[in-house]
N, C-alpha and C positions, 0 to 999 in steps of 0.2 A: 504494500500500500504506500502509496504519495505521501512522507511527510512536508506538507504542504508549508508548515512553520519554517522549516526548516530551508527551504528555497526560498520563502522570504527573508529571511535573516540573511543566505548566501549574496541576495542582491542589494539587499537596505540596511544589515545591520544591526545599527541598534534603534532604527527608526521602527523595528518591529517589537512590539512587545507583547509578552504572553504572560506576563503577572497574575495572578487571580484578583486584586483588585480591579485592572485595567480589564479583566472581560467580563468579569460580572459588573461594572460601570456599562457597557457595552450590550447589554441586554436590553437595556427601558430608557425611557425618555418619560417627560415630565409629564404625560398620559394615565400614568402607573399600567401600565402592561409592560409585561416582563416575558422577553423571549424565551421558548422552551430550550434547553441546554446552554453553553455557554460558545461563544465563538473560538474559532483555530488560533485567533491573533489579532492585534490591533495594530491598523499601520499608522503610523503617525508621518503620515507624505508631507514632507518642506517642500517639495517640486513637482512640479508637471513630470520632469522625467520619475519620481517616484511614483504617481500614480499610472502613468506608464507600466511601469515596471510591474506594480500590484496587478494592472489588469491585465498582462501576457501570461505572469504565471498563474490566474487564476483561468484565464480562457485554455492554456495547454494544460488544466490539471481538471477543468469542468468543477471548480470551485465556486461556490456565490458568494459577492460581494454583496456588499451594504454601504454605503458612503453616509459618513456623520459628519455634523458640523460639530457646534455647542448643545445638542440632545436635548431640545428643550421646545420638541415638537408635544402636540398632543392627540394624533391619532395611531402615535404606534410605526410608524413610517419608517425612520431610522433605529429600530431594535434591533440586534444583531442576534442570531440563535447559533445552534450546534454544528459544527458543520462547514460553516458560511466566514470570510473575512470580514472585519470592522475597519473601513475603510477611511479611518477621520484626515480632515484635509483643515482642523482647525492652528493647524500652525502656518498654514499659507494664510497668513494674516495681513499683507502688504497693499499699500497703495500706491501702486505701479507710476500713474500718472494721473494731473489731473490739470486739465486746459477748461480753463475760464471762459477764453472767446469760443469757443465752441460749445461750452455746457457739459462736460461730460469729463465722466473721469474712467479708470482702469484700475481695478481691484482683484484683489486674490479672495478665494469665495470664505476663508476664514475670518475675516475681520468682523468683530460686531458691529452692528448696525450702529448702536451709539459710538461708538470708538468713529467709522466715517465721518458720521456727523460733524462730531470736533475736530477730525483733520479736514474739513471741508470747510470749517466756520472761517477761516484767517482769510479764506478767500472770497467771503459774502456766497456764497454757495452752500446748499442742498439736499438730500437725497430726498425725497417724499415719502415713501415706505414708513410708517410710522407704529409698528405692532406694539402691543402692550409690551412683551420681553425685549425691546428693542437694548437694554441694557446685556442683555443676555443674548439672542438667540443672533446669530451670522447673519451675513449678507446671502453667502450659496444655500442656508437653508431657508433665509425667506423666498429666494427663487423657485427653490426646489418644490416650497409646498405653496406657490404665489399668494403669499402675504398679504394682506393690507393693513389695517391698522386705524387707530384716530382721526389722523387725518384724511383716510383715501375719498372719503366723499366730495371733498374738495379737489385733491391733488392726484388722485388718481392711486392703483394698485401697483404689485411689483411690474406686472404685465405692461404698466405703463411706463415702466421708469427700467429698460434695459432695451438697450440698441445692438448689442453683438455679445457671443460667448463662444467661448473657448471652452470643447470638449472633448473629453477626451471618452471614446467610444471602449466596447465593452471587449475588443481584441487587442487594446492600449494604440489605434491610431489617433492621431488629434484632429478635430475640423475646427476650425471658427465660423459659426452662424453670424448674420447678421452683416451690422455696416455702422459707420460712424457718422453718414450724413443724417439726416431730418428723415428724409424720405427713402425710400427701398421697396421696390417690390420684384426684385429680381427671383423668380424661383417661389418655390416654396419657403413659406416662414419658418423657418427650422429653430431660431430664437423662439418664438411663443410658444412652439411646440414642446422646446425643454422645459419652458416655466409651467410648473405646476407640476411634473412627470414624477415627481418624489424620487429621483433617481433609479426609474424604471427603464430609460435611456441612454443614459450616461454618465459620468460626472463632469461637474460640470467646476473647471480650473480656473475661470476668469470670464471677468464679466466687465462691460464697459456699458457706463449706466449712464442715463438721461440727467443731467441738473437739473436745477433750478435754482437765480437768484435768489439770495435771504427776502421776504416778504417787507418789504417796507411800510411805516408807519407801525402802528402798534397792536396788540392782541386786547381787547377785551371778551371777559366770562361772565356768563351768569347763570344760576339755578332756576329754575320752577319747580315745585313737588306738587303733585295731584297727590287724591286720593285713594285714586285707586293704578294697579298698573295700566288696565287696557283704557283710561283715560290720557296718562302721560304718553300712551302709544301714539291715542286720535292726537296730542298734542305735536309730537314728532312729525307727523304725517299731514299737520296742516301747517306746519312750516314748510316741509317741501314743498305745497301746494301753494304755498303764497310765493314764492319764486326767488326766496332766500336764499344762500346757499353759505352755512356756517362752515368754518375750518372742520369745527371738529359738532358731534350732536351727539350726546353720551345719555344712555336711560342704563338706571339701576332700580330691580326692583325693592320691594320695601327690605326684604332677607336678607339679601347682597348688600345694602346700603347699611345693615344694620350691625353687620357681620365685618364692615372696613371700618367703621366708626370703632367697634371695638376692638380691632385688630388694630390702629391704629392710638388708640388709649382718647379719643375725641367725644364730647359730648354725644348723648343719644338719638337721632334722628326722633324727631315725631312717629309715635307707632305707627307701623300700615303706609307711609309717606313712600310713595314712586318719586323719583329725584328726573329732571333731564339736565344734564350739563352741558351746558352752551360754548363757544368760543368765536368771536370774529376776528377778524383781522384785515392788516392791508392800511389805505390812506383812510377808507370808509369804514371801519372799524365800529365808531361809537354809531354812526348813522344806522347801520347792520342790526348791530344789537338792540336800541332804541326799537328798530322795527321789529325783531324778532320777539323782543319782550313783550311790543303788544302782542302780536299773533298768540303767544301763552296768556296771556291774560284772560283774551278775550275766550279762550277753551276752558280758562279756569284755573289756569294755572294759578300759584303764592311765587310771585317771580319777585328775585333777589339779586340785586347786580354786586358782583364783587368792588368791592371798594379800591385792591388796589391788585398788584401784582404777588404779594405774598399769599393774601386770602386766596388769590385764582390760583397759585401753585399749589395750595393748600385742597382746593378743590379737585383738582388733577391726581394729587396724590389719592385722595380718597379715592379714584376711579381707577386707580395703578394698583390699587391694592386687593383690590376683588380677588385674585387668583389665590394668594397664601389666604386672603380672608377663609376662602373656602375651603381651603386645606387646612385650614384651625377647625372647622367645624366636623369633619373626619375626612374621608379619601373621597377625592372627586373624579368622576367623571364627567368632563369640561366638553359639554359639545358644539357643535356649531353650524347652522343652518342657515339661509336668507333666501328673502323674500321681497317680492317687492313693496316700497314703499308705504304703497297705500293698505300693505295687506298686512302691515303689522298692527295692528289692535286685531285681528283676525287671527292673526296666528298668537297672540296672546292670547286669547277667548280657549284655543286649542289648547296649549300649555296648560291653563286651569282645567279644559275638560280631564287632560291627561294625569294631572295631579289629584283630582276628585278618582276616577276611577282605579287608579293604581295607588292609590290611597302614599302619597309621597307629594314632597317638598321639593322645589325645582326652581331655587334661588335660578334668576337670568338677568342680565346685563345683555348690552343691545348699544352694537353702533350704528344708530336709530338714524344717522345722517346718508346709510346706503342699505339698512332692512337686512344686517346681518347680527342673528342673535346667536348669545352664548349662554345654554340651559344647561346649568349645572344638575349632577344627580349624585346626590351625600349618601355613604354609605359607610357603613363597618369593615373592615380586612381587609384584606388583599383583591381579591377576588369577585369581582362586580355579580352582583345577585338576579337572577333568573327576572325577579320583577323592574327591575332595572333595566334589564334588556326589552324586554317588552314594552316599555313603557318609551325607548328609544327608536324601537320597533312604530310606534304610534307617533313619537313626534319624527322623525325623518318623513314620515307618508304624508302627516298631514303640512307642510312642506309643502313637498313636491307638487300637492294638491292644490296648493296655493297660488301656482306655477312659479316653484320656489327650489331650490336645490340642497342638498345634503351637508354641502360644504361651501363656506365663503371664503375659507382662509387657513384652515388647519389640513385640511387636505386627505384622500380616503386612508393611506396609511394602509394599518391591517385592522382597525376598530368601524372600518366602516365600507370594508371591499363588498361584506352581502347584500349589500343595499345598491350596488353601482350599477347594477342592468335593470333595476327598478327603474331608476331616471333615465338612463339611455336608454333604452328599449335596445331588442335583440339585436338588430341590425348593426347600429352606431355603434354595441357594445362586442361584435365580432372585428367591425373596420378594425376600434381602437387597438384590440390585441393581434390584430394583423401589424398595425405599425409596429408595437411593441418586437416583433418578431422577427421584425425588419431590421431591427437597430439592434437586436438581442436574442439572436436565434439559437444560444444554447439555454437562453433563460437563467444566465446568471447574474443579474443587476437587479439586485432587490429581491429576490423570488419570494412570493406569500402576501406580497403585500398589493393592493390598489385591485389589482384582477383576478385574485385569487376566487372572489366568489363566481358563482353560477348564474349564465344566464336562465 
């Protein structure tokens, strides 16, 4: 039998490790699913030619890979099992280049999101992508599971903010997709096709991203709290309809809100209280807000304008903190669905059907400003419980039903691959694994995860 460790260490080193720390790390991601056995090795790739390298001796050994960033997806996507390589690429953490007059810079897919950010600021520039783990989770894994975030309502998703990548395919050749003008339509988009592929494709070694100038003039924030959730939803939903269009539009339900408040040590929210957090910005900023405030008003809102800049960080935080809030309260499983716009007081009405019948609590948070929500479901151990599933089973369908989808931003992973021919139907859901087969015909990139289920 192939010791397959052991040809990676002949080519990489010490850049391979097989510690039992480093592969029982190499199992789960911030999901809490935990792959069944533990991985062959974890490569720790500084270079393109490392991940090269990784992927020849796993194509002539019919090994699977797994490619990790910072592991801090949440549908199970990047978990590595028994068997299979841990392909982490979080030390290519570089920022290659970055040209001002053109908008656009060149990164290596390790670097955190926030980390960019601040080597982007000295130049009045950018990245939009704005996920809540932005302090946490990479650049190559917000690609990989096409992120959005806070702001994408305004600013657009990962999908919108990458012009060319650098991949390298699953027999170690490299191609670069894409282009560095404005416009392209040469060929097939083989860039958009990677984003979002959770590494069913390829890996993905560089990426040259779209800018954008720092926003000029200033940020104002404010709250409104309804009194009930599927009120602060109709509230969301007719700011869209008034033709506003805020930076960021944040709804926490009463549980969630009440659950940061004390996870954070802050005064108690009023019981039962829906919260929407606002933010505008730009030259037009207070005029934004001003108008936005009425539109809550006049649905009913108790609208509260931040006073200054520390109070509105203050309120930010409070919406940054939902995720450990929830993992204070026991083990979650963090999902996430969207909808459109107008269909989220709809799709809340649903949430409570499904919490009245499955007799359960479904703390949800909602980046209300593009109808993608995040329904928590609190449980005991390890091991997520049958009515759980079922109850997941119910909100994904009614979703779809919505004419809404499974995933806005966390991506299918392996926590939500049996649900994927539901929304594609059989047809779109055979193309898709024809591409896959195309780019990965022994099926070693990712195996188990995204298509794993059944049409």
């Amino acid at each position: 039998m192939t010791d397959v460790a052991a040809l990676l260490r002949d080519a990489l080193g010490a850049r391979v490790d097989t510690s039992e720390p480093a592969l029982e790390a190499a199992r789960a991601d911030k999901s809490g699913h935990r792959a069944a056995g533990r991985p062959l090795a974890v490569v720790r790739a500084a270079s393109v030619s490392d991940v090269q390298a990784t992927m020849r001796i796993a194509t002539a050994t019919g090994t699977p890979v797994v490619t990790r960033g910072a592991g801090t997806g949440l549908a199970g996507g990047a978990n590595t099992g028994a068997g299979e390589i841990a392909l982490s690429v979080r030390d290519m953490g570089r920022v290659l280049e970055v040209r001002p007059d053109d908008l656009l810079a060149v990164v290596e897919p390790g670097i955190l999101n926030a980390d960019l950010g601040r080597a982007l600021a000295p130049y009045g520039l950018w990245w939009a992508p704005d996920p809540a783990s932005r302090e946490i989770s990479t650049v190559g894994g917000n690609i990989a599971t096409g992120a959005g975030g806070l702001l994408c309502a305004k600013y657009g998703v990962v999908r919108d903010a990458v012009l060319a990548l650098d991949v390298v395919l699953a027999d170690g050749r490299l191609i670069s997709t894409g282009h560095r003008s404005v416009k392209g339509v040469t060929g097939y988009d083989l860039t958009a096709l990677m984003i979002g592929s959770e590494g069913t494709l390829g890996v993905v070694v560089g990426a040259t991203l779209k800018l954008r100038r720092l926003v000029p003039g200033e940020t104002r924030t404010l709250t409104a709290q309804f009194p009930d959730v599927r009120t602060a939803a109709a509230g969301a939903a007719a700011v869209t309809a008034s033709g506003a269009q805020p930076a960021i539009m944040e709804l926490m339900d009463a549980v969630s809100l009440a659950a940061a408040h004390a996870l954070l040590g802050l005064p108690s929210p009023t019981p039962g209280a829906t919260q929407l957090t606002v933010q505008t910005d730009g030259v037009a900023a207070a005029a934004e807000q001003a108008a936005i405030a009425d539109v809550l008003s006049a649905v009913g809102g108790a609208v509260r304008l931040a006073a200054d800049d520390d109070e509105a960080a203050q309120l930010w935080a409070v919406r940054r903190a939902m995720h450990p809030a929830m993992e204070s309260l026991g083990t979650a499983l963090i999902e996430d669905v969207s909808v459109p716009r107008s269909a989220l007081p709809a799709m809340f009405d649903e949430i409570a059907r499904i919490e009245t019948e499955f007799d359960l609590t479904i703390p949800t948070v909602c980046h209300a400003g593009d109808g993608n929500l995040h329904p928590n479901f609190i449980f005991d151990g390890d091991e997520v419980p049958e009515r759980v599933w079922q109850a997941a089973d119910a909100l994904f369908r009614a979703a779809i039903a919505l004419g809404g989808t499974l995933t806005g931003e966390h991506g299918i992973g392996v926590l939500k691959s049996r649900w994927l021919a539901d929304e594609l139907g059989e047809d779109q859901w055979s193309l898709q694994r024809g591409i896959k087969s195309v780019f990965d015909p022994a099926g070693i990139l990712n195996p188990g995860k995204v298509f794993a289920g059944q049409p």
